[in-house]
C-alpha positions as CSV (number, residue, x, y, z in Angstrom):
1,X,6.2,-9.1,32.8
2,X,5.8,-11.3,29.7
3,X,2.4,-8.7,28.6
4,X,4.5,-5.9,28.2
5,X,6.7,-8.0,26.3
6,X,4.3,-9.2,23.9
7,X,2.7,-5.8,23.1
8,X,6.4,-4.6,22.3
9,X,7.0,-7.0,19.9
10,X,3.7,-6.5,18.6
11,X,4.3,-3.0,18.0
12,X,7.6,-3.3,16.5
13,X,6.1,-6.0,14.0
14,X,3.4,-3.7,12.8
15,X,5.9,-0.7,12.5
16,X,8.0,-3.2,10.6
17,X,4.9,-3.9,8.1
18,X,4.4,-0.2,7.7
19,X,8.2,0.2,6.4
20,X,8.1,-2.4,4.1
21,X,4.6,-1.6,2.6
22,X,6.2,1.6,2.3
23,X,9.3,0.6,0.6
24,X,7.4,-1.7,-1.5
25,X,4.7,1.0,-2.9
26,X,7.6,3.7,-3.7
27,X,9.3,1.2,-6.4
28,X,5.9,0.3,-7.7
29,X,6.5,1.7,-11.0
30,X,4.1,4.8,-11.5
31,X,0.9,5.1,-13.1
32,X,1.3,6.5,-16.8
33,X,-1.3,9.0,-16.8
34,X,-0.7,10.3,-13.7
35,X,3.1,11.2,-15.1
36,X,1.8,12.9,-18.5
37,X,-0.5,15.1,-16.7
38,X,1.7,17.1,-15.2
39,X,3.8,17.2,-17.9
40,X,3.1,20.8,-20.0
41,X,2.7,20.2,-23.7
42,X,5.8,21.5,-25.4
43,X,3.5,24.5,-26.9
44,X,2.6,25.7,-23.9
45,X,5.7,25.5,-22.3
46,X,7.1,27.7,-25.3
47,X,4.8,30.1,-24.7
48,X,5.5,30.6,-20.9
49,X,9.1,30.9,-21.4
50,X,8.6,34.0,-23.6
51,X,7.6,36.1,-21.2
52,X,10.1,35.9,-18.9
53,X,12.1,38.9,-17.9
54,X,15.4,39.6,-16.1
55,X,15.1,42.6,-13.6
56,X,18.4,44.0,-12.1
57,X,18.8,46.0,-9.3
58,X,20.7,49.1,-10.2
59,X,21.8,49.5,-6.8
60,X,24.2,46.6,-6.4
């Protein structure tokens, strides 16, 4: 049955496109600003770490 034939390789063409497009928009390299804003400014991140504590369970 050459239509059911067609419509496989049709299907494993476009899945083929999708993989590559994939591949090819994950080693795009990334967008700058989009990196630095979830970066915490170094201020702020000195701050968070300060209050931090360190709880212990007595009972083990």
């Amino acid at each position: 049955v050459p239509g059911v034939a067609t419509a496989v390789i049709v299907v494993c063409i476009a899945a083929l496109l999708v993989v590559l497009l994939s591949v090819y928009r994950l080693n795009q390299p990334q967008n700058q600003e989009h990196i630095h804003t979830h970066a915490l400014p170094e201020k702020q991140a000195d701050r968070d770490g300060s209050s931090l504590s360190i709880t212990v369970n007595p009972l083990e």
